[in-house]
N, C-alpha and C positions, 0 to 999 in steps of 0.2 A: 756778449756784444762781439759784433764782429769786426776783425782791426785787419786794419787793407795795408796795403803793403805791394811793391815791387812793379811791372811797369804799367802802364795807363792800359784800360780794356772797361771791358762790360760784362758784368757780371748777373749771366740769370740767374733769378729765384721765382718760384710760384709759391703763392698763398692760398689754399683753396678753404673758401668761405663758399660754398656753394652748396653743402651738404641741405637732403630734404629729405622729408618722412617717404618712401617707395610707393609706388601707387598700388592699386588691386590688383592681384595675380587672377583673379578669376575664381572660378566654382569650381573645384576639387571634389567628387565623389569619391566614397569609399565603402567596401562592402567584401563580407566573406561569403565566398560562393560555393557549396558541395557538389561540385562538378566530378562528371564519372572522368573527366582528362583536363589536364593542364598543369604546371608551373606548382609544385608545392614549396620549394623554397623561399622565394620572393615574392612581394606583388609587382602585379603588368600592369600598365597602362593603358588601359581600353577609350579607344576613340570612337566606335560608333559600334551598332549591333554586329555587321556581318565579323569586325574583328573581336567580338566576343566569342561567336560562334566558332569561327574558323579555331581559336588557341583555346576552346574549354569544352569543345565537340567535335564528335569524333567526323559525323558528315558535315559539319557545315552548319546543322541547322539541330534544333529542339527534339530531342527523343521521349517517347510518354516512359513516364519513372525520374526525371530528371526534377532537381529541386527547384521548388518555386521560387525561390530566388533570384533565379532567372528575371523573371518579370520587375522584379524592383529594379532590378539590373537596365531592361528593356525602359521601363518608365523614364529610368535619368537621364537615358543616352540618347531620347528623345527631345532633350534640351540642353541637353551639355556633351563636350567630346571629350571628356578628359573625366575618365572613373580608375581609379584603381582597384584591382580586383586581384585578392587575395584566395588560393583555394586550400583548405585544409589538407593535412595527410589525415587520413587514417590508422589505424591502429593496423599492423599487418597487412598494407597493402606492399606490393609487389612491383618490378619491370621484369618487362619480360626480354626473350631474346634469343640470339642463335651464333655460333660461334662458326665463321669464315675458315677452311682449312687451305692447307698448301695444297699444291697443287698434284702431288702423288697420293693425297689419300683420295677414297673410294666417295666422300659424298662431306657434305657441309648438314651440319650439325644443331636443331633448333635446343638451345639448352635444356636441362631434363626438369630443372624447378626454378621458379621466378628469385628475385634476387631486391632486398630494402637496399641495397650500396650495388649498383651495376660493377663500380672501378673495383669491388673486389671479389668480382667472379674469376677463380682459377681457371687459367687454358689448360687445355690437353697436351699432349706433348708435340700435336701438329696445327693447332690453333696457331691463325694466324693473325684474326684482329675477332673483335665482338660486337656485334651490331645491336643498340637494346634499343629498346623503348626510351621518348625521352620522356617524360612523367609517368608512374608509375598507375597501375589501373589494368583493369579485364582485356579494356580496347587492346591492349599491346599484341594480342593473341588476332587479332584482326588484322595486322600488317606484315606486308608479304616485300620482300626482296630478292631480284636478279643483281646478279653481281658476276660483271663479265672482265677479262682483261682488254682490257684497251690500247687498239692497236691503231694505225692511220685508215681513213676512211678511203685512200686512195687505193689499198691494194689490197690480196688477202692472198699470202706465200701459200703454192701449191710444192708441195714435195713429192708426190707421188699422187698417179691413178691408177686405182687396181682392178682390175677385171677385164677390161677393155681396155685398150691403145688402140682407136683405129678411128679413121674421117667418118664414118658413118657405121650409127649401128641401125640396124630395124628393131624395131618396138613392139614385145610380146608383154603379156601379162606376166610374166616371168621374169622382166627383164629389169638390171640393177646395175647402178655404178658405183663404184665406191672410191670416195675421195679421199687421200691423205693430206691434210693439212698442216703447216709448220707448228701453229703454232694455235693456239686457244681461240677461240672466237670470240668478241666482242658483243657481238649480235646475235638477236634472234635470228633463227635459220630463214624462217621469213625475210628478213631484210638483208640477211647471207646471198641470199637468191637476186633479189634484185639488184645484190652491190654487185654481185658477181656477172652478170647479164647487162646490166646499164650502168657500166661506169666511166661518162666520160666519154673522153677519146681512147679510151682502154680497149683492145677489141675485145670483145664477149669471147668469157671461156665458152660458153657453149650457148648455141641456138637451138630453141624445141619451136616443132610446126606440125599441126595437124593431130596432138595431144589432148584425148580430153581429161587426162589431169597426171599432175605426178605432184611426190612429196619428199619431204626430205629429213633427213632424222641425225641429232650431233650425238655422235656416239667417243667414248673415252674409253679404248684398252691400254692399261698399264699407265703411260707417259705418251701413249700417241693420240693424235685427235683424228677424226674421222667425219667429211659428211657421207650418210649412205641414203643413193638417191636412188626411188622405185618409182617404175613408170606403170600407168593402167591404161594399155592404150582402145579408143574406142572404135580401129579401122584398121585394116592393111593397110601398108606402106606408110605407116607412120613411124618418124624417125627422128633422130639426135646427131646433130654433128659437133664432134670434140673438135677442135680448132688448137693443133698442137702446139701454133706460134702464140700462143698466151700463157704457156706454162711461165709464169714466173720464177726468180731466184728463192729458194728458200728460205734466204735469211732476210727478205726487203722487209723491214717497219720503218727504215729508214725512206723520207722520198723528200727532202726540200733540195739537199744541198751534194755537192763534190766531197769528197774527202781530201785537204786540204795537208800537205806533208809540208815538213819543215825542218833543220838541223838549226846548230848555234847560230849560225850565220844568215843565214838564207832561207827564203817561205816562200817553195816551189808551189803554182797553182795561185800566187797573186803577186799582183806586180805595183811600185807604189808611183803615185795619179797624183798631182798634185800633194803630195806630200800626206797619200790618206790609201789605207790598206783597202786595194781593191777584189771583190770577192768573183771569183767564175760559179754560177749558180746553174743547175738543170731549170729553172720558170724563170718567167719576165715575170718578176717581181714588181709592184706599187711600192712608192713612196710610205714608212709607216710600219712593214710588218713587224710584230716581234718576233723575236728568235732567241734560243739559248746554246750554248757551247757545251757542244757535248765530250769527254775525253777517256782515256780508257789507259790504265795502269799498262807500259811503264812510261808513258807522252808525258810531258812539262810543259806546258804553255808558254808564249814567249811575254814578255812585261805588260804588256801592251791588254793584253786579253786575260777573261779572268772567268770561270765557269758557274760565280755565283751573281752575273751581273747578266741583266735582259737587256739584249740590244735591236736595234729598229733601224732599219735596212734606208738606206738612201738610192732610189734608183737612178744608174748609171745607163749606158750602151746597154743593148739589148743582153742578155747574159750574166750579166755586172751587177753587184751592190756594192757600196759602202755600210758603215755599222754608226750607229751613234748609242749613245747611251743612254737617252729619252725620246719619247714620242715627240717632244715640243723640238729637243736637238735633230733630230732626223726631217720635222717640218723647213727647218731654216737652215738643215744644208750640213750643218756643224758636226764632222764626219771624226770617228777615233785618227789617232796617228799613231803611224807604225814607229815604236819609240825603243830603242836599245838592242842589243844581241841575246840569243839565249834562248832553253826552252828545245823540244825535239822530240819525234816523235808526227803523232796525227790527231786533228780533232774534226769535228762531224758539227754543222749546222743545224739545229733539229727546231721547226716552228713549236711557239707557242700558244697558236691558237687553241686549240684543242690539246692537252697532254698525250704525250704520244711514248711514255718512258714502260720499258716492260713490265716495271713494279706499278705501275697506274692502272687504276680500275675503274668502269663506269660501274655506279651501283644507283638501280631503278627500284622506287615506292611504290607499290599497290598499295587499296583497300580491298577487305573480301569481298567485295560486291562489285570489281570489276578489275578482275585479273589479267586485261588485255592494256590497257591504256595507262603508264604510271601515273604517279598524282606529282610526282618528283624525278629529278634526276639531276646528279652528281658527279660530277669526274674528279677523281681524288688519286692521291699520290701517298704509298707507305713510306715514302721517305720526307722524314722534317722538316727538311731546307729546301721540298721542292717549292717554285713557283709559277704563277701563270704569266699569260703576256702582259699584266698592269702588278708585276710584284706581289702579287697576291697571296698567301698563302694554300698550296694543295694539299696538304696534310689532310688526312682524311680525319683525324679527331677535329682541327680547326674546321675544314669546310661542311662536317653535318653539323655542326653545332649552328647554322642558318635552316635544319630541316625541320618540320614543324612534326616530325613521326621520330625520328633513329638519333642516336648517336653512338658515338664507334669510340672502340679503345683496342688499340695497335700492340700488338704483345712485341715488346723488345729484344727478345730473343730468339725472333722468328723472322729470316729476311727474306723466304723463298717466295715464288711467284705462288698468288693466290689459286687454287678451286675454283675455276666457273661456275655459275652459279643459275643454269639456262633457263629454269622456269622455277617458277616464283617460291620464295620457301618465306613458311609463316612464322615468327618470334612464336615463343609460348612461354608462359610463366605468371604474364601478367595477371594479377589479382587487385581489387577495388578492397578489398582488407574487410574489416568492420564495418558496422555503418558507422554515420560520424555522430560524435557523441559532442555533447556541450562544451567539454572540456576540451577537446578536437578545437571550438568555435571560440573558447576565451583564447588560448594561446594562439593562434592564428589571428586573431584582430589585432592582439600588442603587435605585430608589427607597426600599426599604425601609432603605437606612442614614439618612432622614430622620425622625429617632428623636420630636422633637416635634410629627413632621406625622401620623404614623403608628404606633398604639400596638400590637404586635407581641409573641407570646407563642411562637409556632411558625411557621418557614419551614419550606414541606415546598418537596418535589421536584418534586413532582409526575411522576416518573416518569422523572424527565429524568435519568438517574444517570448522566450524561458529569461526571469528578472536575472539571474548570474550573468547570463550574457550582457544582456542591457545595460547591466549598472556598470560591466567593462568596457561598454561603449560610454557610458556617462562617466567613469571614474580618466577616459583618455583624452576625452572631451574637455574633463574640469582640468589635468594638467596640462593640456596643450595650449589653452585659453586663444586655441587659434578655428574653432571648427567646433559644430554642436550635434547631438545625436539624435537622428530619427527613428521613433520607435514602434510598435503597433503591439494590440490586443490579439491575444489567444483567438485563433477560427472557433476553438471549441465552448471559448463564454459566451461566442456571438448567433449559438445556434440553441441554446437552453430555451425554454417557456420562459424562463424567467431571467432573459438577457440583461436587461438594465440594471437591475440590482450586481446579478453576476460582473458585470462588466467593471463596474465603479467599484466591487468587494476587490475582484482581480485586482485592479489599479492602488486602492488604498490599503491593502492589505499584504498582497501577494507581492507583489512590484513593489510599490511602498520606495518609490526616488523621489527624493526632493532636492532641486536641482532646476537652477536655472540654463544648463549647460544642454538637455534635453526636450523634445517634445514630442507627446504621443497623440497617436493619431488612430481614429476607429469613423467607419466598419471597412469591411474587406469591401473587393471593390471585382466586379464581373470583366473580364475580358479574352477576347478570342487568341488563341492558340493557331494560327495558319500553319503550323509548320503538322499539325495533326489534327486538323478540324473540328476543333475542341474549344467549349468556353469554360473557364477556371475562374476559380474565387480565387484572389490573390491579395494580399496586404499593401496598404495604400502607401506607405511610408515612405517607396520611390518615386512615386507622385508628387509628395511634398517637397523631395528634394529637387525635381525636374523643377517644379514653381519655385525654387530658388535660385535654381539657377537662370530661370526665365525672366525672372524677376532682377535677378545681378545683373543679368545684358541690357535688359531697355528702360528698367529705371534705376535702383541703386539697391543696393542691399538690406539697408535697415527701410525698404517698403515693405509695408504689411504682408505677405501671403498669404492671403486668404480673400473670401470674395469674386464679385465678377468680374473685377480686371486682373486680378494676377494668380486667383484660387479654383479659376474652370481646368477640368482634369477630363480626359477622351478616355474616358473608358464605357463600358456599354450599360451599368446598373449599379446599385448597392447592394450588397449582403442586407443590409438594414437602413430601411427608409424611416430616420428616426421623425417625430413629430417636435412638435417647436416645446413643449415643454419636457421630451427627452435630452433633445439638447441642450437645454438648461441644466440638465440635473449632471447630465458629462461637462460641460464646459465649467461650472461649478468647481469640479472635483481634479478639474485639471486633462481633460481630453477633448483634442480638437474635432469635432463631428466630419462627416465626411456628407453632405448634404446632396439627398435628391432632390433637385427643384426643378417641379413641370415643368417645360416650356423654356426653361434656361440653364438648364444642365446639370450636370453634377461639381460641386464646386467645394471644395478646402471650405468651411465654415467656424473656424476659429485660430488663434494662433498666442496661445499660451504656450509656457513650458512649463514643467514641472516642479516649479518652486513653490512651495506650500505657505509662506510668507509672503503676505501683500506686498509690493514694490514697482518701481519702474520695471525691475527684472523679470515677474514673471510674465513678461510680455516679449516671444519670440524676435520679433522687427530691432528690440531696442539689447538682447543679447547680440543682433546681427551684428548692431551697429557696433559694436565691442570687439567682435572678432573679426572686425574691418580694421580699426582703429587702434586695440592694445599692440598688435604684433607689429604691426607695421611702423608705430611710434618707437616699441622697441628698438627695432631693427637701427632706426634713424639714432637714437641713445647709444647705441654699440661704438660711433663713431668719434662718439665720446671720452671714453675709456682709457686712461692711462693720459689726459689731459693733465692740464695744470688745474686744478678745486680751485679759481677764483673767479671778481665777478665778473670778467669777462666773459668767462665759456659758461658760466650760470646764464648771462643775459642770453648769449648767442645760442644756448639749448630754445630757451623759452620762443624766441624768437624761428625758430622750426619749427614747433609744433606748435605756434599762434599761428601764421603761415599757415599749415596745414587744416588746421581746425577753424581756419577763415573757410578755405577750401569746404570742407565737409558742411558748416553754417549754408553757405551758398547752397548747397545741393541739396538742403533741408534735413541732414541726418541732426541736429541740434537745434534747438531753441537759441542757447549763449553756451559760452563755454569763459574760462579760465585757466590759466597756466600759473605756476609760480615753481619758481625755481630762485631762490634767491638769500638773504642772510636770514631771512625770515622762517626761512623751514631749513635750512642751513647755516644752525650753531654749532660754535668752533667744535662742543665735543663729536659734533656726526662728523666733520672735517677731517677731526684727527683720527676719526675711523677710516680715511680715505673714502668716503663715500660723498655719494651730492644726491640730494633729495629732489625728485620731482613730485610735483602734484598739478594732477590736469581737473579740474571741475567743469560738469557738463548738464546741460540740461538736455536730454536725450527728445525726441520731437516722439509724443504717443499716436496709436489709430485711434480712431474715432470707431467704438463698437457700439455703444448707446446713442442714441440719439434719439431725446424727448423731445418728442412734435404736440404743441399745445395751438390751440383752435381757438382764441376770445372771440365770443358772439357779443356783442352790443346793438342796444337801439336805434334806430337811424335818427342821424344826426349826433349822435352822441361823441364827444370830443376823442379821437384816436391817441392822441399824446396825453390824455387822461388818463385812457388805457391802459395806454405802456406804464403810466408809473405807477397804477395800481396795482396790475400784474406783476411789475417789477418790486414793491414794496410789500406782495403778498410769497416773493419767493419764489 
């Protein structure tokens, strides 16, 4: 009780009686895939086909040899965006990979053998970071990387031309200039050419006219860099004019800002403006940019500034910024203040748009099928703490870890500037291992017994109808009691002379699940292959699970699937056009037929599961309605827990899940239901177990599969209400 005391006031409290059972999350696919590439640690989340293709093939799209699994894959995502897909390792497979050198050795390095732990391939003694493959697999040996240092796109430092110093040379077959550059290239020499010729308001190192063609080649002696450029010319008096006032400073990478000096006292180079450190800048800057503080052993910064904070320019007079310390501060004006004495020395303004630090690298993806165009590109930083203009992390391990090909690991005892990297070097190592084996396919599916990591509606087969397998999809199924599994018949009992017997021997003998927690499904099922002009038999079992999920969206889960409203499937034919007393003899036995019907399509034609005892249970619709209802009522019980056991929160349970199973009544998923939670199934000695007993009783709502249509013929005139209760009194 609570005892009030001291001076007059209002005292909140909330009581929350509002507690309800969760409503449906939706249709959860699940499926293990033996894909030649993708993710073998965890399962992805796959939203529609192209993002299958794109994270478990290597172009994009279906290669012939790839497992049919796929297609189960393709069927669900056809009705659902949400599958999880899980892809085996295999036994000795591989990443592949190439080791990045400093910048004085002779060449970058593709590793000599593929690697099961990339993070523990030994560097060389000049290795500077490791570029692998991100899953492991053959493809690795298909992906090509440039890897250049990264310099400002505004200039490119000329330090020397050798062979010629003059306004004009004339242009022979013979004729060459050779360029000394400061410093690495960033770029292809291709694009070297254009920066160097149209940049800007820059004036062109050099004009060519009346050429019919020249090239140019990036050559590396020692620690110097070199372009060497040869002309073919196709006339007299064709010529080159060097333009000697464009020789640049040697050392420019720098190009945003002044260098700004300053002692304890005093910070020559800005003067303060309303009480806000004003900056002299070489651009008329916009409101907005980022910038970072650049500073160099033995400078001190004064209070005020700080070289691990990105700041964003407030434009002043023409020349002028202010700094803030957000993009939103910089919108509204709210500019640093120059605060205390101290600090000495110089520090440098350097943008962030682009990284521009001499340890930053751009590094470009190819595939082997087109070594001119990347498929990616990256601007990365081998220092830890660098960052972009939105705080980002540039670390080159953090930013491939967005690539859908490489990731990189940074040798920490290597700080020199990287190796160019100017045309394309390929990983190698990569190997696909073994083929995959069953036991590859059982330990790969338990991920999905991780019931809070992984929300889960349907385990299919995906094709794989070896019974070990299956019964691990039906043994995760029975304990997750949240999701049921989809399963299919061997291709090879569905192509015997003597399929039918085969088929039901397979099922009752071979397979031999009894289990209301599954349901199998025959025959294969014909469909086109666009990505290689190809029609394939494939296993219907993703089929089934698309009409569950088709079915969860526009009526409710525990509806029947099967039939012509919610069991028609787009595919182009059956493996087996079974006749009406084959499928008698399968649906008997516990196998849902997969029906060719003239004129109305191909359609789901049964919807058991494989529970071998008569019940409401072995009926598909009425397990649905189970693992709509058990997990979810759980979940609402959770809230429960650590309660006071009496009959308050007995009533106030019951009264949730009556509530809710009013709810489900309305939508037809039951007949009647019942709750009890009360002294009645809670005697003192379960109480003093700590425990409180529920019990939910339901009368689950069945399909209609039979339906006997009877015809009474009678005489005219003969009494109709006669009839009926003739009829009716003979049964």
């Amino acid at each position: 009780m609570t005892i009030y005391g001291g001076h007059a006031k209002v005292m909140i409290q909330e009581i929350d009686l509002s507690v309800r059972v969760p409503g449906f999350r939706g249709v959860y696919g699940a499926i293990v895939l033996p894909s030649k590439k993708g993710q073998t640690e965890d399962a992805r989340l796959i939203t529609s086909e192209q993002d299958l293709l794109a994270n478990y093939s290597f172009d994009g799209k279906l290669s012939v040899g790839e497992d049919l699994a796929f297609f189960s894959a393709f069927a669900f995502l056809q009705k659902s965006d949400k599958l999880w897909v899980k892809r085996p390792k295999a036994t000795d497979s591989l990443h592949g990979g190439l080791e990045v050198r400093s910048i004085n050795e002779e060449a970058n390095t593709p590793w000599d053998s593929g690697e099961e732990d990339p993070t523990a391939k030994a560097f060389s003694s000049f290795g500077a970071f490791h570029l692998y493959s991100k899953d492991v697999g053959a493809w690795a040996d298909r992906v090509h990387v440039c890897v250049y240092n990264k310099r400002s796109d505004e200039t490119i430092s000329i330090s020397e031309i050798l062979n010629f110093i003059t306004s004009e040379i004339n242009v022979s077959s013979e004729t060459a200039l050779k360029i000394k550059v400061a410093q690495p290239l960033y770029k292809k020499v291709s694009e070297v050419l254009t920066a160097l010729t149209h940049e800007g308001d820059i004036t062109p190192l050099f004009s060519v006219s009346g050429l019919a063609g020249f090239s140019a080649e990036y050559t590396i002696v020692g620690t110097d860099h070199y372009l060497d450029f040869s002309f073919d010319a196709a006339a007299s008096g064709d010529k080159i004019n060097i333009l000697a006032n464009t020789l640049f400073d040697s050392t420019g990478i720098e190009f945003v800002a002044n260098t700004f000096t300053f002692d304890g006292t005093t910070w020559s180079s800005l003067r303060d403006l309303n009480a806000g450190a004003l900056f002299k800048v070489s651009q008329n800057l916009v409101t907005g940019e980022p910038f970072r503080i650049s500073i160099s052993t033995p400078s001190t910064l004064p209070p005020t500034l700080s070289v691990s904070q990105a700041y964003f320019t407030i434009k002043q007079a023409s020349g002028y910024v202010k700094l803030s310390t957000s993009l939103q501060g910089a919108l509204n004006g709210t500019n640093i203040v120059q605060a205390g004495t101290g600090g000495s020395g110089s520090f440098k303004l350097i943008s962030m748009k682009e990284f521009k630090e001499t340890k930053g690298s751009l590094i470009e993806v190819y595939k082997d099928t087109n070594l001119t165009t990347p498929v990616e590109k990256w601007y990365v930083s081998m220092e830890e703490d660098a960052l972009n203009g939105n705080n980002q992390s540039m670390f080159i391990e953090d930013v491939l870890l967005g690539s859908q090909y490489i990731r990189a690991l940074k040798n920490p005892l290597n700080l020199s500037e990287v190796l160019p990297q100017i045309s394309p070097l390929a990983l190698h190592g990569g190997d696909d291992g073994d083929p995959i084996t069953v036991s590859n396919m059982v330990q790969s599916v338990q991920i999905f017994r991780q019931k809070d990591t992984y929300p889960v509606t349907v385990i299919m087969d995906g094709g794989w109808s070896i019974p070990s397998y299956q019964r691990e999809i039906d043994e995760i199924a029975q304990s997750r009691h949240d999701c049921v599994g989809l399963l299919s018949v061997p291709y090879s009992v569905q192509v015997t002379s003597n399929f039918l017997n085969d088929i039901v021997d397979w099922r009752l003998n071979v397979q031999n699940i009894n289990s209301s927690h599954s349901a199998l499904y025959a025959s294969h099922v014909k469909v086109l292959d666009t990505d290689n002009n190809r029609y394939l038999w494939v296993s219907p079992e993703g089929y089934a699970g698309a009409a569950i999920a088709h079915t969860a969206y526009n009526y409710e889960m525990w509806y029947p699937v099967a039939g012509f409203k919610r069991g028609v499937i787009n595919v182009e034919d059956c493996l087996l056009r079974f006749k009406p007393g084959e499928m008698d003899y399968l649906y008997d036995n516990g196998i849902n037929p997969i029906r060719y019907y003239s004129g109305k399509g191909i359609v789901i034609w049964g919807q058991k599961t494989l529970q071998a005892q008569p019940s409401a249970l072995d009926r598909l619709n009425v397990r649905l309605l189970l693992v709509v209802i058990e997990p979810a009522i759980a979940e609402a019980l959770e809230s429960f827990l650590f309660e006071l056991n009496d009959e308050g929160t007995r009533r106030q349970a019951e009264i949730v899940i009556g509530d809710y199973m009013d709810l489900i009544k309305s939508k037809r998923g039951v007949y009647d239901f019942y709750v009890q939670c009360n002294k009645d199934n809670n005697p003192p000695v379960l109480i003093d177990q700590n425990a409180m007993a529920v019990h939910l009783f339901i009368q689950p709502t069945k399909s209609i599969e039979y339906i006997p249509f009877t015809v009474v013929i009678t005489s005219t005139g003969f009494s109709l209400s006669l009839a009926q209760e003739l009829v009716g009194a003979a049964g």
